[in-house]
GUROLO-316058 format. One record per atom (N, C-alpha, C, O): residue number from 1; atom name; z, y, x. Coordinates in pm, 1 decimal, m for minus. Each point is the difference from the previous one (the first is absolute). Layout:
    n  atom         Z         Y         X
  NUM    CA         Z         Y         X
...
***
This chain:
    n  atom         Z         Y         X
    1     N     695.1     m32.0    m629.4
    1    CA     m89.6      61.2      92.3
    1     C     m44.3     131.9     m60.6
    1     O      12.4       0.1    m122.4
    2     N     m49.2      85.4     161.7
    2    CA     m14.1     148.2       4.9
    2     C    m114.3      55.3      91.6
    2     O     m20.2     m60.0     105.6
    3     N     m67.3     184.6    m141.2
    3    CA     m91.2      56.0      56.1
    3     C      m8.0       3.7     114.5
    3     O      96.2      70.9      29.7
    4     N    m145.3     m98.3      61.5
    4    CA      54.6      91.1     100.3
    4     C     m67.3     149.2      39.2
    4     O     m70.8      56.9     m83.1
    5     N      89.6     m14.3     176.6
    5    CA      50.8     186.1      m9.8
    5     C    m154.5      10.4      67.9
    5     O     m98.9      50.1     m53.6
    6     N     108.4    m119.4     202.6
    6    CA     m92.2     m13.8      94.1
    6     C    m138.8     m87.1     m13.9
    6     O       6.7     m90.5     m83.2
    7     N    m117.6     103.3     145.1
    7    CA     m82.5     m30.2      30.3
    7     C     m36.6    m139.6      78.3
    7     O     m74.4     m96.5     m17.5
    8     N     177.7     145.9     121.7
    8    CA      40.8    m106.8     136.1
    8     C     123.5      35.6      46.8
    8     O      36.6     113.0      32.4
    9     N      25.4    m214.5     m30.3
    9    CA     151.6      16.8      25.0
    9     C      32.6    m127.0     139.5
    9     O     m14.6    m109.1     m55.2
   10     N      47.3      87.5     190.5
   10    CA      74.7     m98.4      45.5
   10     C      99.7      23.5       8.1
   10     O      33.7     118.4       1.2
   11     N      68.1    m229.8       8.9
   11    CA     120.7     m11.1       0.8
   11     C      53.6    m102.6     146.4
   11     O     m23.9    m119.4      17.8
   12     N      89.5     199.5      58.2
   12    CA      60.9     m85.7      95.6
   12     C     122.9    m109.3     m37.6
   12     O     116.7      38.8       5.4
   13     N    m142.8    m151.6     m36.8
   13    CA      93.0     m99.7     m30.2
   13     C     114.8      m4.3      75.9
   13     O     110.5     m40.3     m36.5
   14     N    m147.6      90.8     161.3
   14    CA     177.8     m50.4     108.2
   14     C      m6.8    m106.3      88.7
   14     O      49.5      m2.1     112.6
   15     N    m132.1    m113.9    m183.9
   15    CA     m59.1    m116.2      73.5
   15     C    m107.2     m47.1     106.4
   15     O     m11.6    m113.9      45.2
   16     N     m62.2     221.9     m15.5
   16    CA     m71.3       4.6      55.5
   16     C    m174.1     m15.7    m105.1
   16     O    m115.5      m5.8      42.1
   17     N     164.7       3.5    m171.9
   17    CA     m86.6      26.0     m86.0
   17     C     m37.6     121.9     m90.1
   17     O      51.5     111.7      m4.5
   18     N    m128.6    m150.7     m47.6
   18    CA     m55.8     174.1    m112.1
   18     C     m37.4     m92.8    m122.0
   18     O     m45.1    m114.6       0.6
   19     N      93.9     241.1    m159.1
   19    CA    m107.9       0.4     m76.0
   19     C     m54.6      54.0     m61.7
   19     O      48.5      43.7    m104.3
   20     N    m175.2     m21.6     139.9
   20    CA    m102.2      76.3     m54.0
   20     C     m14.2      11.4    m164.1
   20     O     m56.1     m89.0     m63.9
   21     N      91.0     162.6      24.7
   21    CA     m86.4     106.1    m142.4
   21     C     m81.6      90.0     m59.5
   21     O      19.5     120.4     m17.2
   22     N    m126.8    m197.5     m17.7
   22    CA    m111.0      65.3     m43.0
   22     C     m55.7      15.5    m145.8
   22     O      m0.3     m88.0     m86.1
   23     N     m52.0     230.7      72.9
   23    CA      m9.1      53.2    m172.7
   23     C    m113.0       6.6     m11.4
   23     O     m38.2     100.8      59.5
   24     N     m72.5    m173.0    m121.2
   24    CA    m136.0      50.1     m12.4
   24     C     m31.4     106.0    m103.3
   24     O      89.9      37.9     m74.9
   25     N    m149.5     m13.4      70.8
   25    CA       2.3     135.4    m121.4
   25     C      95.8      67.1     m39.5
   25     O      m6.3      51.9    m111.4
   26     N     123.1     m35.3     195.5
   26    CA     125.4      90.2     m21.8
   26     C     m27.5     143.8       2.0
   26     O     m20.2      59.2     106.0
   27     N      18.3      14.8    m252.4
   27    CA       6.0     162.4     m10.0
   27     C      94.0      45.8    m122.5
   27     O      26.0     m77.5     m92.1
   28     N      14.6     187.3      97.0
   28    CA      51.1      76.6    m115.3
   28     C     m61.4    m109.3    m144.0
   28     O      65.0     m50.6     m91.5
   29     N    m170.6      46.3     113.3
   29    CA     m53.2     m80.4    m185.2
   29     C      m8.1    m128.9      29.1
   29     O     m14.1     m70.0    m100.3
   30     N      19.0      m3.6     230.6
   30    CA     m46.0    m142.4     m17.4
   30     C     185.5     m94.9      75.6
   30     O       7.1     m75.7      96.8
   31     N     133.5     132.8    m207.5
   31    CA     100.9     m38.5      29.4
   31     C      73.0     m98.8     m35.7
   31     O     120.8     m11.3      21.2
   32     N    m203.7     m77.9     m86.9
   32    CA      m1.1    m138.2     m60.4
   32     C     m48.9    m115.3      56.0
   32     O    m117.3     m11.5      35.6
   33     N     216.6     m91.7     m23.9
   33    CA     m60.0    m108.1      75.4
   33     C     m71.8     m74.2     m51.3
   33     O      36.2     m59.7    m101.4
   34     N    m153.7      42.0     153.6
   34    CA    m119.6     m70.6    m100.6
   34     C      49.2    m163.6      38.1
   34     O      26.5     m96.1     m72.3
   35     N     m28.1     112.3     201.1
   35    CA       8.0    m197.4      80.1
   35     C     101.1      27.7     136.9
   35     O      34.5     112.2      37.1
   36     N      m9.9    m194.6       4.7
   36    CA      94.2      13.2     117.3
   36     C     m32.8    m223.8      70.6
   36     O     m14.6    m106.3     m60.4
   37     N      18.8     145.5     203.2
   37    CA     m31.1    m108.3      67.1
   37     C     116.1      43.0     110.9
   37     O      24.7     113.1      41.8
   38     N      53.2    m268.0       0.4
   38    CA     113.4      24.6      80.9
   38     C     m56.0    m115.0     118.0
   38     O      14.4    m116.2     m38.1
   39     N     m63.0     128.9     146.4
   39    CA     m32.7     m66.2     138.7
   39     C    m123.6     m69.9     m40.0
   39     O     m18.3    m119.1      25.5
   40     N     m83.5     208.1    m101.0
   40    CA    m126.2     m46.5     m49.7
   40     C     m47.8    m116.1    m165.0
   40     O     m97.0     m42.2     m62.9
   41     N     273.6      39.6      65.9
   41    CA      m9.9    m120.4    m130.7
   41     C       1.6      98.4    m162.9
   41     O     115.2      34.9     m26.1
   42     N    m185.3      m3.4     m45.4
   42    CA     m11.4      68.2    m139.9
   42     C     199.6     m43.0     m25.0
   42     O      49.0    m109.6      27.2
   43     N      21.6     218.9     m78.0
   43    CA     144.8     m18.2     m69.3
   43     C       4.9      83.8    m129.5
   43     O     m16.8     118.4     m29.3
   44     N      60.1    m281.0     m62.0
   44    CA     m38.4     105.2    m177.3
   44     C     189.2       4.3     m59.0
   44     O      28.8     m45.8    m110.6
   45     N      75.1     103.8     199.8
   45    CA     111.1     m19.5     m34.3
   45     C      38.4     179.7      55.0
   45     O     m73.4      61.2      77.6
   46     N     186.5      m9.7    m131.5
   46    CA      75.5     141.8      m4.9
   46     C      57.2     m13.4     121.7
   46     O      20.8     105.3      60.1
   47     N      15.2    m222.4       0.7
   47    CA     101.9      m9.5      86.0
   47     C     m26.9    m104.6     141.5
   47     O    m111.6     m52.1       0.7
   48     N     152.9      36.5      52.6
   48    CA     m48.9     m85.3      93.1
   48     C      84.2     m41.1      84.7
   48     O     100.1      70.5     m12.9
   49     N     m82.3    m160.3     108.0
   49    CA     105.1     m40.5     115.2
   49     C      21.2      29.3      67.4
   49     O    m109.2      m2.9      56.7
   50     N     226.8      73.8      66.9
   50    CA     m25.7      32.4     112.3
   50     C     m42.3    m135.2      70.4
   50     O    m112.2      28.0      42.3
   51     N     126.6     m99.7     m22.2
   51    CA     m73.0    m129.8     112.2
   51     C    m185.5      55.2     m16.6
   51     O     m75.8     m10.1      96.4
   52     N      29.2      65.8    m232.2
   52    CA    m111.0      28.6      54.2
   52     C     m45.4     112.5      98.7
   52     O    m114.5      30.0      33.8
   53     N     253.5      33.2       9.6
   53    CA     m96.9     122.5      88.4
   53     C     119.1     m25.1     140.6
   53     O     m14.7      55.8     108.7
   54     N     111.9    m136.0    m136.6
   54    CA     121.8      12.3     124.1
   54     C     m77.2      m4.1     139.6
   54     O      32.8      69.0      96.6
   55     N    m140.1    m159.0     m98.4
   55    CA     m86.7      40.1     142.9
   55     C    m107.3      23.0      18.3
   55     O     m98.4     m50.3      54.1
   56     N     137.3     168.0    m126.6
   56    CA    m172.7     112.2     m24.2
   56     C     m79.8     m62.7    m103.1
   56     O      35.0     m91.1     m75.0
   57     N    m154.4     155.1      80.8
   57    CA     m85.2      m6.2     m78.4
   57     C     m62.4     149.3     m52.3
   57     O      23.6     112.0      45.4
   58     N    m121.1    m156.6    m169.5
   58    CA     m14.7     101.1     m80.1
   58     C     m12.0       1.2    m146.0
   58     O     m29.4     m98.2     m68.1
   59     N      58.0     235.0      17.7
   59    CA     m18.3      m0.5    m144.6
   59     C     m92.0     102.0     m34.1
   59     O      m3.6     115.6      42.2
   60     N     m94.1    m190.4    m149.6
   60    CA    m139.3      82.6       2.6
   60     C     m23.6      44.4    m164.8
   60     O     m66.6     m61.6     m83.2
   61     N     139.4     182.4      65.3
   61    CA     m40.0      36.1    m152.8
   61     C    m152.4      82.6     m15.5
   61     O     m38.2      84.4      81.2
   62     N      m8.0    m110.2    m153.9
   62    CA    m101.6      61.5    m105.8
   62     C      38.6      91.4     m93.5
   62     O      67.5     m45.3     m92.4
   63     N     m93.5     168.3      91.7
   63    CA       3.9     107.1    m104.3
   63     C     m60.7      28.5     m71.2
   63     O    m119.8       0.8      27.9
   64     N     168.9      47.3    m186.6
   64    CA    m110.5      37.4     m63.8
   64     C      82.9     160.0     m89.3
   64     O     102.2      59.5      34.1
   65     N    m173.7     m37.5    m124.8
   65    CA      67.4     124.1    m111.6
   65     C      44.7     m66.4    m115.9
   65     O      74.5      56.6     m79.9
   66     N    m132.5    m225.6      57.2
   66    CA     103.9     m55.3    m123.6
   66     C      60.1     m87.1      20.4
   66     O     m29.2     m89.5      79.3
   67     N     162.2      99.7    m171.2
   67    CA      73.8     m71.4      23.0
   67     C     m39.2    m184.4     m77.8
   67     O     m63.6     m21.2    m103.2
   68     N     124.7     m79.3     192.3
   68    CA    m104.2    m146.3     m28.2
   68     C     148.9     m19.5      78.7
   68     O      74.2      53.3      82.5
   69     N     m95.9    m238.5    m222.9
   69    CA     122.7     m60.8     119.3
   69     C     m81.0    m105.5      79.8
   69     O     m75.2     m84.7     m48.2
   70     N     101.4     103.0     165.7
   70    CA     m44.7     m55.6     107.7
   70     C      83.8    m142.0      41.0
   70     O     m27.8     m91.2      77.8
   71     N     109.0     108.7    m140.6
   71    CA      77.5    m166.6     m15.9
   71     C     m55.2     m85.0     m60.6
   71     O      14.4    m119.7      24.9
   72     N    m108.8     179.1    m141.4
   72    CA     m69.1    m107.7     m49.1
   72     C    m129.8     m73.0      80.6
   72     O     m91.9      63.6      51.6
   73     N     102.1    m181.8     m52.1
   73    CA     m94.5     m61.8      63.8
   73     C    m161.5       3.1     m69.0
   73     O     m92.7     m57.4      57.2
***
């Protein structure tokens, strides 16, 4: 998993679904993922499944300016 660029991002699935991506504190200094939550559940892993977003959802990172591994629980 990786920064993302945007603020708020949707994505048209094809299915008649979306998923929403959202950056809280996303700026030039805050480009580090502090925490990340995928369809409201806290996720402490780099990587994740597609079955968690194949019919929508969202992924909700937290930004900060240091770098923290957020995998750790």
């Amino acid at each position: 998993m990786t920064s993302p660029h945007y603020d708020h991002t949707v994505i048209c699935l094809g299915n008649g679904k979306t998923l929403e991506i959202r950056a809280e504190n996303l700026s030039e200094k805050n480009k580090y993922i502090q925490s990340v939550k995928i369809n409201g559940v806290p996720h402490y892993c780099t990587m994740f499944k597609h079955e968690l977003i194949a019919n929508g959802g969202t992924i909700e990172f937290v930004m900060g300016g240091e770098k923290v591994d957020y995998s750790a629980e």
